[in-house]
PDB file of N, CA, C, O and CB in Angstrom:
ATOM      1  N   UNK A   1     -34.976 -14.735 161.243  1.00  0.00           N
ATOM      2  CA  UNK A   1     -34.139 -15.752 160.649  1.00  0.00           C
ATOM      3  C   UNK A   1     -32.657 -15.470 160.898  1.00  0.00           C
ATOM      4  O   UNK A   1     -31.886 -16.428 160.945  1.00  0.00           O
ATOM      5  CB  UNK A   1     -34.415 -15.847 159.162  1.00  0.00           C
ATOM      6  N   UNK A   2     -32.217 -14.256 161.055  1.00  0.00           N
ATOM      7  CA  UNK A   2     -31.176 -14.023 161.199  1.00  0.00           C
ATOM      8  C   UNK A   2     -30.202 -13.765 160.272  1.00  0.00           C
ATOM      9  O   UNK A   2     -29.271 -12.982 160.463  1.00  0.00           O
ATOM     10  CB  UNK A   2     -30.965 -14.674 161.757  1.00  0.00           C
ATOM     11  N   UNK A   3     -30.351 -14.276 159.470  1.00  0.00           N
ATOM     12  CA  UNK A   3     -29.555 -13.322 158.103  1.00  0.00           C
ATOM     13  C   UNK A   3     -29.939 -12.453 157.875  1.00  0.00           C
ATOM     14  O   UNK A   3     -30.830 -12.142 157.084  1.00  0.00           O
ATOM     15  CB  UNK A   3     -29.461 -13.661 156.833  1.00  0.00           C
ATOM     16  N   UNK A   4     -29.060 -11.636 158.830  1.00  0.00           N
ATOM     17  CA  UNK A   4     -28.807  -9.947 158.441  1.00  0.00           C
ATOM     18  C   UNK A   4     -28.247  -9.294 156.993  1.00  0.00           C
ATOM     19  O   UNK A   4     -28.768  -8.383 156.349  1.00  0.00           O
ATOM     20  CB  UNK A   4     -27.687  -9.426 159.458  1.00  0.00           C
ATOM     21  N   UNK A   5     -27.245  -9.911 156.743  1.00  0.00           N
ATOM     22  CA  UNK A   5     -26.290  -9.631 155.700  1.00  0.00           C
ATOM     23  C   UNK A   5     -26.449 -10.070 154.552  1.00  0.00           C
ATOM     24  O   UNK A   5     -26.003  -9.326 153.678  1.00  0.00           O
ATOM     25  CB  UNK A   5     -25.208  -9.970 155.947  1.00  0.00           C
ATOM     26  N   UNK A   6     -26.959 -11.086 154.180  1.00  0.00           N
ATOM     27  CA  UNK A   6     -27.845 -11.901 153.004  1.00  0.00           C
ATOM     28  C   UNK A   6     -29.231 -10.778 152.834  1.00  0.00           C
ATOM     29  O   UNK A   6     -29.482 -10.530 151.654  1.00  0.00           O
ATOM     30  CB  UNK A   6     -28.449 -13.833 153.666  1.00  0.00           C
ATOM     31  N   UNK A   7     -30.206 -10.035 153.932  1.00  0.00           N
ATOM     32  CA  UNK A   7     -31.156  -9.656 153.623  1.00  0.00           C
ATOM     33  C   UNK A   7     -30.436  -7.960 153.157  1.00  0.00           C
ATOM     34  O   UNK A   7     -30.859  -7.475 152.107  1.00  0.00           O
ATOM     35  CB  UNK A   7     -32.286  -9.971 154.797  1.00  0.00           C
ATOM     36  N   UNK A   8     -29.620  -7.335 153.789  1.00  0.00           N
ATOM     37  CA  UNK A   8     -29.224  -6.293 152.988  1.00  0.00           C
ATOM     38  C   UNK A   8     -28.678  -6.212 151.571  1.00  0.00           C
ATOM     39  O   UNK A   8     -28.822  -5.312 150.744  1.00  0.00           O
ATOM     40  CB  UNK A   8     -28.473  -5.816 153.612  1.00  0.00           C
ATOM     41  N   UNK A   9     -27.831  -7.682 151.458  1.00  0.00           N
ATOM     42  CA  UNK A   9     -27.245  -7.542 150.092  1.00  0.00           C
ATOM     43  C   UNK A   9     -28.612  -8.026 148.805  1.00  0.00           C
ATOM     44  O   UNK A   9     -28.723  -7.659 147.635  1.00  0.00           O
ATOM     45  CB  UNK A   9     -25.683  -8.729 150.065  1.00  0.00           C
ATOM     46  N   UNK A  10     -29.528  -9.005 149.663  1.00  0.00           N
ATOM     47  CA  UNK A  10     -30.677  -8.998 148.272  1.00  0.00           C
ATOM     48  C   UNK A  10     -31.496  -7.706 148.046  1.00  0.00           C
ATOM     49  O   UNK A  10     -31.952  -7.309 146.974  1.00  0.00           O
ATOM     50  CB  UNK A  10     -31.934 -10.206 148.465  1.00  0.00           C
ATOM     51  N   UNK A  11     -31.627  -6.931 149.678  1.00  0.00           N
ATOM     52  CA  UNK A  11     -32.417  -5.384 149.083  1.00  0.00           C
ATOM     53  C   UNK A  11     -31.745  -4.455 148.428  1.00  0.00           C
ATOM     54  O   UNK A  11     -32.377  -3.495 147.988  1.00  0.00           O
ATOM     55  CB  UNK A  11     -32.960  -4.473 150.133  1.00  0.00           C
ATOM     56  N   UNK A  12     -29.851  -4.574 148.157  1.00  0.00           N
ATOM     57  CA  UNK A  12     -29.278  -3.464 147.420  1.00  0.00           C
ATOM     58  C   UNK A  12     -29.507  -4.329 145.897  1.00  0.00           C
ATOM     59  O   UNK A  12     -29.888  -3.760 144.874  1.00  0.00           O
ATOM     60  CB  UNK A  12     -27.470  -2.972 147.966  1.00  0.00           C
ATOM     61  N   UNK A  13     -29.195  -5.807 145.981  1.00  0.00           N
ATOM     62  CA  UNK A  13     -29.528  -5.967 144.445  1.00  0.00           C
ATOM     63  C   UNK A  13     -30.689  -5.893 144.459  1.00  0.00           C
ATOM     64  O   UNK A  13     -30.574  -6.941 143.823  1.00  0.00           O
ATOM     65  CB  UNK A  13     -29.155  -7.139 143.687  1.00  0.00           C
ATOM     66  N   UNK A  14     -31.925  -5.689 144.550  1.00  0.00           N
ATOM     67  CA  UNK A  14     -33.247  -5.389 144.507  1.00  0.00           C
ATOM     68  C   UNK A  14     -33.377  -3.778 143.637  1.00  0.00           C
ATOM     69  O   UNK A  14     -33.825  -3.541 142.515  1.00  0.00           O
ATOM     70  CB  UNK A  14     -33.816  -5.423 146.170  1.00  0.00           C
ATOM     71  N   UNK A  15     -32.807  -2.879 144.647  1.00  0.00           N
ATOM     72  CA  UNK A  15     -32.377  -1.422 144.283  1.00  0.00           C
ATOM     73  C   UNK A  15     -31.539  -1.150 143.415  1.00  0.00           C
ATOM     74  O   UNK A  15     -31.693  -0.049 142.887  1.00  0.00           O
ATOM     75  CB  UNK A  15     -31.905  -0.782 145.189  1.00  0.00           C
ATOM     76  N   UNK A  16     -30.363  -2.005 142.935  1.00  0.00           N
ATOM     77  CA  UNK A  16     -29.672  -1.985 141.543  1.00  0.00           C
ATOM     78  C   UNK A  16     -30.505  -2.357 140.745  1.00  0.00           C
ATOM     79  O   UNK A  16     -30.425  -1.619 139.763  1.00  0.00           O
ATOM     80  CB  UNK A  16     -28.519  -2.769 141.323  1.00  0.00           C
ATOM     81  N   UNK A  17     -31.596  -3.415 140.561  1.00  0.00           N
ATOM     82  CA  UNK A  17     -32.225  -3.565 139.561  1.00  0.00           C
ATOM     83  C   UNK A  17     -32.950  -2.581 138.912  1.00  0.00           C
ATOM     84  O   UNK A  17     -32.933  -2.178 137.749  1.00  0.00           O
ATOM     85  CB  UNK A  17     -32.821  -4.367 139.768  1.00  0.00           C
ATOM     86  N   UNK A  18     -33.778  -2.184 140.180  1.00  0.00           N
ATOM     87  CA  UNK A  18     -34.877  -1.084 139.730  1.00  0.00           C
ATOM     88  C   UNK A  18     -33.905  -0.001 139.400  1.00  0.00           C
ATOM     89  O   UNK A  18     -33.839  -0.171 138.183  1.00  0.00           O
ATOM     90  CB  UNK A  18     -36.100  -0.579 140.969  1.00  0.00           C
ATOM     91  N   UNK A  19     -33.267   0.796 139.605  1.00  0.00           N
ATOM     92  CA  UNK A  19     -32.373   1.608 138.897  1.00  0.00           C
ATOM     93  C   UNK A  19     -32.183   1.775 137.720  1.00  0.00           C
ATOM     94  O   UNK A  19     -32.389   2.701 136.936  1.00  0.00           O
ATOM     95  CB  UNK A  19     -31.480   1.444 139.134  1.00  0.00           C
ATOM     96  N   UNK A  20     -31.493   0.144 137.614  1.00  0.00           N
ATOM     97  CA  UNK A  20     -31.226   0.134 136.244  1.00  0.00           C
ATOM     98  C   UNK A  20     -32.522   0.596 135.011  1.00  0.00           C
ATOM     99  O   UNK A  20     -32.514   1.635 134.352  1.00  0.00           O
ATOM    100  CB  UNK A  20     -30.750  -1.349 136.067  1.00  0.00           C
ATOM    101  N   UNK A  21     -33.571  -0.498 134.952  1.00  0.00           N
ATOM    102  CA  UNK A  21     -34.737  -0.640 134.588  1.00  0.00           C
ATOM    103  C   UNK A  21     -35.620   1.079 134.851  1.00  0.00           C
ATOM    104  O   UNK A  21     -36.521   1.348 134.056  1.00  0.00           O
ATOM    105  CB  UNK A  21     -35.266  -2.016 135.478  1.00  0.00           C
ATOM    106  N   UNK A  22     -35.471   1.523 135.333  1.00  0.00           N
ATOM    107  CA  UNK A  22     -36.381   2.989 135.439  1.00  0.00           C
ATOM    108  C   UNK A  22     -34.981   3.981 134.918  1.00  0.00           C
ATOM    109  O   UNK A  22     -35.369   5.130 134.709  1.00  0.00           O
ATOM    110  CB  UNK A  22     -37.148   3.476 137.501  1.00  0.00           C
ATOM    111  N   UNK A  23     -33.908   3.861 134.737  1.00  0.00           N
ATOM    112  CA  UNK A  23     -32.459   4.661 134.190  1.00  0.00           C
ATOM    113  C   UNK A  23     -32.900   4.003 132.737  1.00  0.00           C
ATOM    114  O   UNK A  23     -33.125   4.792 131.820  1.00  0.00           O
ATOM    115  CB  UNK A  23     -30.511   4.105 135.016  1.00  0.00           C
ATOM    116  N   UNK A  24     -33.016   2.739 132.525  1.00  0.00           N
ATOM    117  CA  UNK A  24     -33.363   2.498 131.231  1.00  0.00           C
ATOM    118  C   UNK A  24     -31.440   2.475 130.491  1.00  0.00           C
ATOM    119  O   UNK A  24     -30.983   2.726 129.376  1.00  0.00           O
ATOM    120  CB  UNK A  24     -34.686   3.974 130.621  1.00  0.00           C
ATOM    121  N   UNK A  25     -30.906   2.103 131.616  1.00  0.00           N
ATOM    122  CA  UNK A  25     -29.179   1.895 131.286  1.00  0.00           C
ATOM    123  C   UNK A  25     -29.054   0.263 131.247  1.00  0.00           C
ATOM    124  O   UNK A  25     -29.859  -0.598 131.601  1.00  0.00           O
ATOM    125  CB  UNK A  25     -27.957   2.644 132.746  1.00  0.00           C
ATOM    126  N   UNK A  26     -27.687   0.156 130.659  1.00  0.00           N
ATOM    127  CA  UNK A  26     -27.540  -1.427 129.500  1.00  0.00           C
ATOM    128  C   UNK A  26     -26.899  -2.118 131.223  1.00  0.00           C
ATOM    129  O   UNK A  26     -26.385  -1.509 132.161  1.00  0.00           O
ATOM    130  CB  UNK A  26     -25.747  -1.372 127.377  1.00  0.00           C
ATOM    131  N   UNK A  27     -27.160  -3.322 131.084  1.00  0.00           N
ATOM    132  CA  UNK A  27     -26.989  -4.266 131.946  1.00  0.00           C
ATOM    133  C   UNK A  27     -25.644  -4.523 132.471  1.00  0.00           C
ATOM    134  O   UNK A  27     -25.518  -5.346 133.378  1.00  0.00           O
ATOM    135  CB  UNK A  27     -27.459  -5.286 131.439  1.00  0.00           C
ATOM    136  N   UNK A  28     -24.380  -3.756 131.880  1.00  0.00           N
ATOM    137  CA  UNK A  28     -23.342  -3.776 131.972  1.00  0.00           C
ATOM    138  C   UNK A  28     -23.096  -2.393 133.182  1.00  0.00           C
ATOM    139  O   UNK A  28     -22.280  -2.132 134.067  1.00  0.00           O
ATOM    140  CB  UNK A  28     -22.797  -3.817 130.531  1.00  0.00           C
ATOM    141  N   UNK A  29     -24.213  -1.813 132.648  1.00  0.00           N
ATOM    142  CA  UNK A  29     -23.665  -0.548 134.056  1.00  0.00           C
ATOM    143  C   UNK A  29     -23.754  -0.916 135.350  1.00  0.00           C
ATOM    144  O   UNK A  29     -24.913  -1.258 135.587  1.00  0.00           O
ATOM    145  CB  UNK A  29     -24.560   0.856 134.208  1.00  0.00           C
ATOM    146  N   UNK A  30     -23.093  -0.994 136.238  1.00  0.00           N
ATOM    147  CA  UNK A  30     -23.189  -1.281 137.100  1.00  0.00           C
ATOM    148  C   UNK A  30     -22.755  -1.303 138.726  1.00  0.00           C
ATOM    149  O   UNK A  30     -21.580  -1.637 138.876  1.00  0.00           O
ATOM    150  CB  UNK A  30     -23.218  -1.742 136.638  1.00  0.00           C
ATOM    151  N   UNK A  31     -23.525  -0.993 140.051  1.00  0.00           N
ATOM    152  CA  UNK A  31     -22.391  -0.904 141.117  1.00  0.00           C
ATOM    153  C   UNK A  31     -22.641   1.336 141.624  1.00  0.00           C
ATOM    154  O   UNK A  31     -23.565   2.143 141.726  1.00  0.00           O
ATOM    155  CB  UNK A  31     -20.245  -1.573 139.955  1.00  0.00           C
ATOM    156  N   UNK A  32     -21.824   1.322 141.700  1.00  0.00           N
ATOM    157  CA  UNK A  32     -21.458   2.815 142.002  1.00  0.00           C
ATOM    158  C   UNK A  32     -21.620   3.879 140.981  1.00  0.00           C
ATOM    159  O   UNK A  32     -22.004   5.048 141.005  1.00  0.00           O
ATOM    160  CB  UNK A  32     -20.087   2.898 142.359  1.00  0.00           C
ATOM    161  N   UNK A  33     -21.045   2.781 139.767  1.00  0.00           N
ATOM    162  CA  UNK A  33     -20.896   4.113 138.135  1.00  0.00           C
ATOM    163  C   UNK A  33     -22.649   3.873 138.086  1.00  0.00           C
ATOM    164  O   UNK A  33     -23.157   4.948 137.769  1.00  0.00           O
ATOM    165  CB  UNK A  33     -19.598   3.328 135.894  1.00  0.00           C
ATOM    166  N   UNK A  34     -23.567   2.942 138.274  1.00  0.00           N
ATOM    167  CA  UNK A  34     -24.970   2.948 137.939  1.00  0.00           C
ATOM    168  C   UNK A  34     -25.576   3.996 138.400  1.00  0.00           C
ATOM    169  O   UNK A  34     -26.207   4.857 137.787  1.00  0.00           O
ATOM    170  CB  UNK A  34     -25.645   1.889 138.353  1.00  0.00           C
ATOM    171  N   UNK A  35     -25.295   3.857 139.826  1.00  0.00           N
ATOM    172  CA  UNK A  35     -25.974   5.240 140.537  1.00  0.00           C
ATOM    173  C   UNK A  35     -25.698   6.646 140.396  1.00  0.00           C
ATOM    174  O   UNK A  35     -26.410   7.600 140.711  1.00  0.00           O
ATOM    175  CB  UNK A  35     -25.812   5.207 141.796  1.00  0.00           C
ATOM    176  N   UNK A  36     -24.018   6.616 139.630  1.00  0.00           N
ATOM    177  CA  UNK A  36     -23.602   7.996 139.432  1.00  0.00           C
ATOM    178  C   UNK A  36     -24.192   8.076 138.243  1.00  0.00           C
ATOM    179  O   UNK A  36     -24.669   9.201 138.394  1.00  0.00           O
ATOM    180  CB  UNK A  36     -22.100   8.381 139.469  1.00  0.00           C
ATOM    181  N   UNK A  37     -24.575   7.718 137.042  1.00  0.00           N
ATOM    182  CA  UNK A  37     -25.312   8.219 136.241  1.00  0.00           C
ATOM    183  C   UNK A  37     -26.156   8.274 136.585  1.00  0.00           C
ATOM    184  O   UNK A  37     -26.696   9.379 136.627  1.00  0.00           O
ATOM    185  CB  UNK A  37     -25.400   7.931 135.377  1.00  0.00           C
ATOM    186  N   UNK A  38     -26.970   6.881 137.158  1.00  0.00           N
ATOM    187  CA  UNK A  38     -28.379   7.254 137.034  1.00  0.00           C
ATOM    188  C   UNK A  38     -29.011   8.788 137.921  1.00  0.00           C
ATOM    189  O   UNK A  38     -29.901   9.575 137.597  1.00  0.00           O
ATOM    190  CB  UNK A  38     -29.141   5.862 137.606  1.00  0.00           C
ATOM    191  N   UNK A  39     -28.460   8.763 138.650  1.00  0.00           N
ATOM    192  CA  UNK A  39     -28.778   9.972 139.447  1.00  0.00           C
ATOM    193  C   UNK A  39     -27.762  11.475 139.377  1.00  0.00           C
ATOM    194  O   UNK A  39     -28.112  12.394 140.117  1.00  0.00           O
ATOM    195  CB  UNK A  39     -28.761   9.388 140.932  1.00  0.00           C
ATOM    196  N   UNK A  40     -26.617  11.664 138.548  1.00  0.00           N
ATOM    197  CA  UNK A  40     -25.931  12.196 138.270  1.00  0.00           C
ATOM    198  C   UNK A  40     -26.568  13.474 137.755  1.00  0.00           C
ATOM    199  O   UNK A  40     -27.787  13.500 137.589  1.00  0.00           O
ATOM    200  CB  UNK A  40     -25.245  11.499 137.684  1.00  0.00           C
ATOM    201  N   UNK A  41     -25.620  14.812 137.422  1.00  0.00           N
ATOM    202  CA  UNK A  41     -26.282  16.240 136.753  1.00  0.00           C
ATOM    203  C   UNK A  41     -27.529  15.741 135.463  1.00  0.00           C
ATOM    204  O   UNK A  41     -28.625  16.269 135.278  1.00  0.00           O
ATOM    205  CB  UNK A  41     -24.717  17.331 135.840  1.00  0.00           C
ATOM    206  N   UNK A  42     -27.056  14.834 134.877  1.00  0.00           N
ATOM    207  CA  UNK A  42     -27.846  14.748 133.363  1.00  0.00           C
ATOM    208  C   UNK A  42     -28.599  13.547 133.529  1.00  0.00           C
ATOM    209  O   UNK A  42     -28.955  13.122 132.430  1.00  0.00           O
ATOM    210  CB  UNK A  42     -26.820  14.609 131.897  1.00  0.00           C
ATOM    211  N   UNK A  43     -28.963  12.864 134.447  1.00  0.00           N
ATOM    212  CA  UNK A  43     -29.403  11.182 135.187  1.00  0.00           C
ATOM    213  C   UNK A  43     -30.365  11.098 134.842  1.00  0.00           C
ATOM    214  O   UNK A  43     -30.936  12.088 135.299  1.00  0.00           O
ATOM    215  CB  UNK A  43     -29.507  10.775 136.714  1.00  0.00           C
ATOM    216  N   UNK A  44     -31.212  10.404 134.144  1.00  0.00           N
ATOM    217  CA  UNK A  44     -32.440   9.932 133.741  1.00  0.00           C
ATOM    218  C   UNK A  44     -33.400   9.949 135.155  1.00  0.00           C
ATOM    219  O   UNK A  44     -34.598  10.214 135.053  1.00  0.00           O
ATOM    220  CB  UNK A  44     -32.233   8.419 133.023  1.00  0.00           C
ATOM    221  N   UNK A  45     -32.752   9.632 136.548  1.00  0.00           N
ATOM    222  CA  UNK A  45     -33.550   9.595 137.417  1.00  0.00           C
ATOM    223  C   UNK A  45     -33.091  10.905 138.323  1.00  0.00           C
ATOM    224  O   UNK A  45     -33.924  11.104 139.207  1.00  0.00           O
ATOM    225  CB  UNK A  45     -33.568   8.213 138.019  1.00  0.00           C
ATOM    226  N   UNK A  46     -32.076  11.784 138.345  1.00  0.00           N
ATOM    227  CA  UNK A  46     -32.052  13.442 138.726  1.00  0.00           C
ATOM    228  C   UNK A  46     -33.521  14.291 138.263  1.00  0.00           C
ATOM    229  O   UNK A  46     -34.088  14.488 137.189  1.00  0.00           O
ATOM    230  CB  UNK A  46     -30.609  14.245 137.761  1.00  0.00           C
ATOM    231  N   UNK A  47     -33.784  14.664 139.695  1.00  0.00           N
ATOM    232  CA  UNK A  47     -35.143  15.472 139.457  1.00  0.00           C
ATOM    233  C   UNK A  47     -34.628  16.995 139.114  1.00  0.00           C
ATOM    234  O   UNK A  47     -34.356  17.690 140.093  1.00  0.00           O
ATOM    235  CB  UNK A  47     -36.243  15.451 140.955  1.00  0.00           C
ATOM    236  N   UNK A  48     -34.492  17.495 137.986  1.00  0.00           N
ATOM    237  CA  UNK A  48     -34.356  18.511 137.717  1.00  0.00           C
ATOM    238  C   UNK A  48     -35.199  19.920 138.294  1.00  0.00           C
ATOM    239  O   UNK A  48     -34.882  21.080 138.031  1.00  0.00           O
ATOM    240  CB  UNK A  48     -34.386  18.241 136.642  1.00  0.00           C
ATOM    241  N   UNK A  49     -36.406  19.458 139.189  1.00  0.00           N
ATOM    242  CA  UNK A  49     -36.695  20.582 139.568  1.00  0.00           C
ATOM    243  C   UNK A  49     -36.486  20.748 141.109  1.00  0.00           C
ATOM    244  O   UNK A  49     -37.073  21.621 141.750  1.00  0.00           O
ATOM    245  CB  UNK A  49     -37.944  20.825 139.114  1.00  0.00           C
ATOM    246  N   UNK A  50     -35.514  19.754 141.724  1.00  0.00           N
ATOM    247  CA  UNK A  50     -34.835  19.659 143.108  1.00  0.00           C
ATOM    248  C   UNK A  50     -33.971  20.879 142.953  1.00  0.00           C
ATOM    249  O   UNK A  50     -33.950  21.494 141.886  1.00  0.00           O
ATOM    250  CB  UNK A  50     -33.941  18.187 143.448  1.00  0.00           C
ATOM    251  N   UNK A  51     -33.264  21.238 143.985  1.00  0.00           N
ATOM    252  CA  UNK A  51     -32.423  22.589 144.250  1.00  0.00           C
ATOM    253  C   UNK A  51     -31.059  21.250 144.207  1.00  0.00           C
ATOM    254  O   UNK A  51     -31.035  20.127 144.710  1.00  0.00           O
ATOM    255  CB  UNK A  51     -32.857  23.847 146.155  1.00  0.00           C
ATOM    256  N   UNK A  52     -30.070  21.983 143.395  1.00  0.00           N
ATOM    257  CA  UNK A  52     -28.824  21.218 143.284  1.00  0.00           C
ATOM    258  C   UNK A  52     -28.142  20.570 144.394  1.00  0.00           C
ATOM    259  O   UNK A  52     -27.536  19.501 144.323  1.00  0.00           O
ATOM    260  CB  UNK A  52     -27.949  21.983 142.787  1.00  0.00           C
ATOM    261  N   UNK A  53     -28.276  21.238 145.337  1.00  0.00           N
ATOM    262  CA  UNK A  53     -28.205  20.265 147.053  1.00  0.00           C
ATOM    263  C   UNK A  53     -28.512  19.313 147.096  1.00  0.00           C
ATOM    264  O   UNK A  53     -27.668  18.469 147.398  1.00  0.00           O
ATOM    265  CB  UNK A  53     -28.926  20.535 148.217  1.00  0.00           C
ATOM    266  N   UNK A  54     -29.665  18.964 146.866  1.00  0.00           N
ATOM    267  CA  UNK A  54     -30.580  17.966 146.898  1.00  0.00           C
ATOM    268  C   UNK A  54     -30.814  17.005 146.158  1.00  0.00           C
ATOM    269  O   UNK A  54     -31.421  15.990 146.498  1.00  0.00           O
ATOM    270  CB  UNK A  54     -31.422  18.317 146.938  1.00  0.00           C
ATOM    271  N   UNK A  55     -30.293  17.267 144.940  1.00  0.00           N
ATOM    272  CA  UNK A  55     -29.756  16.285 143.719  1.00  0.00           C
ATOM    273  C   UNK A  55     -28.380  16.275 144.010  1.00  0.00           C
ATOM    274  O   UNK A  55     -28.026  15.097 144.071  1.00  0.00           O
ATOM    275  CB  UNK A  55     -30.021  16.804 142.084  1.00  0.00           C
ATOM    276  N   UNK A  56     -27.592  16.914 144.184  1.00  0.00           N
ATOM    277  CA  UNK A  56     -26.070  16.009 145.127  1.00  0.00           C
ATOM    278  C   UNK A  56     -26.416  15.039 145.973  1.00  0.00           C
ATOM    279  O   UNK A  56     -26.104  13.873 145.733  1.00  0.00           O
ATOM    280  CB  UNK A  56     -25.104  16.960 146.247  1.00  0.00           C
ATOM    281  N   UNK A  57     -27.219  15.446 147.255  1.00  0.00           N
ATOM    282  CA  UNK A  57     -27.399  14.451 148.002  1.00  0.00           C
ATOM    283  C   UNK A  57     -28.625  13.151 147.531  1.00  0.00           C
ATOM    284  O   UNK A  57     -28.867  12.183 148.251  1.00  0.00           O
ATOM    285  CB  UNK A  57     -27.677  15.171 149.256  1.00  0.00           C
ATOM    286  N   UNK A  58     -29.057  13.321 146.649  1.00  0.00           N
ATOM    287  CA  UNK A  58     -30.210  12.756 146.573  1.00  0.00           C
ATOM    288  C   UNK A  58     -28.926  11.021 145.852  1.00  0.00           C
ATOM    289  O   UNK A  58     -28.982   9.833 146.172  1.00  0.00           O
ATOM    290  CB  UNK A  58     -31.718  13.913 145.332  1.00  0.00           C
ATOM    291  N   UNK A  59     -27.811  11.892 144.682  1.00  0.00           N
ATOM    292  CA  UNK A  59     -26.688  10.558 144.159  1.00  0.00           C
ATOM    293  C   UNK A  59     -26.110  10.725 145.168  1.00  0.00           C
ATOM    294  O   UNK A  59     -26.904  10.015 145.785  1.00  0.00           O
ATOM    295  CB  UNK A  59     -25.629  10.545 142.759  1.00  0.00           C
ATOM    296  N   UNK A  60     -24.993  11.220 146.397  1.00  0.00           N
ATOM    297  CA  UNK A  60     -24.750  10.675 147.180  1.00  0.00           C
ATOM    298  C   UNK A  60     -24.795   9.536 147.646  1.00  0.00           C
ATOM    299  O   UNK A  60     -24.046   8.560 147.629  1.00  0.00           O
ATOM    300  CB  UNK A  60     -24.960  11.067 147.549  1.00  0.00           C
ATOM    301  N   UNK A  61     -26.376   9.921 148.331  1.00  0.00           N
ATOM    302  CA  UNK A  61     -27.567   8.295 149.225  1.00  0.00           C
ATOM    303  C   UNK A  61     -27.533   7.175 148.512  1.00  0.00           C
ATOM    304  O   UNK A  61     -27.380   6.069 149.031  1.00  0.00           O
ATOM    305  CB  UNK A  61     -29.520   8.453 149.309  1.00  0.00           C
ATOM    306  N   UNK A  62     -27.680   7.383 147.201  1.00  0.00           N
ATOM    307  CA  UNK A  62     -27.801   6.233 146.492  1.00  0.00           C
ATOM    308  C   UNK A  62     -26.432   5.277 146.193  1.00  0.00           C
ATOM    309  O   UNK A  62     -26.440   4.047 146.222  1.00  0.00           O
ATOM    310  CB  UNK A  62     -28.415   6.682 145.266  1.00  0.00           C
ATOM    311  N   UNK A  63     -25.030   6.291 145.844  1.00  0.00           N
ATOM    312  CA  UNK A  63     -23.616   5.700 146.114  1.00  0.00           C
ATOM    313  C   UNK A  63     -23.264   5.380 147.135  1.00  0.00           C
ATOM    314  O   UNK A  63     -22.803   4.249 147.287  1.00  0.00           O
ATOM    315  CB  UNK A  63     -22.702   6.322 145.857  1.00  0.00           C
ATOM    316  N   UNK A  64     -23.358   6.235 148.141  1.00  0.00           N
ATOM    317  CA  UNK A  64     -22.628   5.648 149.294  1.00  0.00           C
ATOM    318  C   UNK A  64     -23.575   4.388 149.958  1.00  0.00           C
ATOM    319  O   UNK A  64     -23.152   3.838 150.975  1.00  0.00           O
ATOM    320  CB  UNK A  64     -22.321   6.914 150.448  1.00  0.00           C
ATOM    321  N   UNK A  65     -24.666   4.017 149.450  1.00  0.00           N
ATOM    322  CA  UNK A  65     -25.499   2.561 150.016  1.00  0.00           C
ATOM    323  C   UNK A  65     -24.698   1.388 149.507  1.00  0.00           C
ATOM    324  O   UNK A  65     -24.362   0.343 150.065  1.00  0.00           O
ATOM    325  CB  UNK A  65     -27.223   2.350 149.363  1.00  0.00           C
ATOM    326  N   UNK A  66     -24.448   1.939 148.069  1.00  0.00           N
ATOM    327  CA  UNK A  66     -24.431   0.926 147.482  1.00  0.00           C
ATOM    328  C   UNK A  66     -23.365   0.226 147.644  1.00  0.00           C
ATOM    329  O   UNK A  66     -23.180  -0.988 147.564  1.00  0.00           O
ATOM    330  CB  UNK A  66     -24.664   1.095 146.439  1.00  0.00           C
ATOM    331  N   UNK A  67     -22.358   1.484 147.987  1.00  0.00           N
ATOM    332  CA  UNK A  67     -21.013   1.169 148.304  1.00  0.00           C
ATOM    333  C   UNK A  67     -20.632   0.649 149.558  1.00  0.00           C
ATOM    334  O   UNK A  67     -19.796  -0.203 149.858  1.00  0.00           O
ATOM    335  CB  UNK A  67     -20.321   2.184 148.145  1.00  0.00           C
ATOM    336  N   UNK A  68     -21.420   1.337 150.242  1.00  0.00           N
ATOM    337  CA  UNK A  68     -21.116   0.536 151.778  1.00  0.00           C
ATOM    338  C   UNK A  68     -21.891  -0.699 151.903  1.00  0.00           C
ATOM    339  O   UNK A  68     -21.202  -1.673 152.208  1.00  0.00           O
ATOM    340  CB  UNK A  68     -21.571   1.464 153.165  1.00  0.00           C
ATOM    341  N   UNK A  69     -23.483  -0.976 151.707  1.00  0.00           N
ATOM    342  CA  UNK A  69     -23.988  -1.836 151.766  1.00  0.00           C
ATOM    343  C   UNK A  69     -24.515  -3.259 150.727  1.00  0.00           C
ATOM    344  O   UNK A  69     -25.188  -4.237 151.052  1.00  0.00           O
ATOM    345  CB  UNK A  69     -24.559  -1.231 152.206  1.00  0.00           C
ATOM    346  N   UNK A  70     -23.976  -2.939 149.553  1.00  0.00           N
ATOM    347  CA  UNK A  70     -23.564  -3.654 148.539  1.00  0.00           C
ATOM    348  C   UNK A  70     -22.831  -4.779 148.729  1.00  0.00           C
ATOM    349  O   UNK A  70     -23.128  -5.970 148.821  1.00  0.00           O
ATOM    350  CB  UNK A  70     -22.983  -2.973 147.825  1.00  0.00           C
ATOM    351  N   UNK A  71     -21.511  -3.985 148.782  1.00  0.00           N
ATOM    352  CA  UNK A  71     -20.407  -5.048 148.780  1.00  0.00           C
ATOM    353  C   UNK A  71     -19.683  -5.510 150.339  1.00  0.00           C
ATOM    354  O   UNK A  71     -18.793  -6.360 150.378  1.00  0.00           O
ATOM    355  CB  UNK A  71     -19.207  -4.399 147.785  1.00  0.00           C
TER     356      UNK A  71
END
């Protein structure tokens, strides 16, 4: 079809949703600060038994998508 850019921005709001909803965070969070909590040191979705590398990069992936391919 060719909408490239329409199909990335409905799969990042797709991925903000579920975030939100499995973070179990208020509807107002949102964007970049969503992913930095949600996946952040204390993040409802940070796997605490990852090696801290890996939970850096694990919120990284999830900010820098959202940020680059979001907006």
């Amino acid at each position: 079809m060719g909408e490239y850019e329409q199909g990335v921005f409905a799969a990042m709001k797709a991925v903000e949703i579920r975030v939100r909803r499995l973070a179990e965070l208020a509807e107002d969070v949102i964007g970049v600060d969503l992913m930095n909590r949600a996946f952040g040191p204390t993040g409802p979705l940070a796997d605490a038994s990852a090696p801290k590398g890996e939970r850096d990069g694990t919120r990284a992936l999830f900010v820098g998508a959202y940020a680059v391919l979001r907006n």
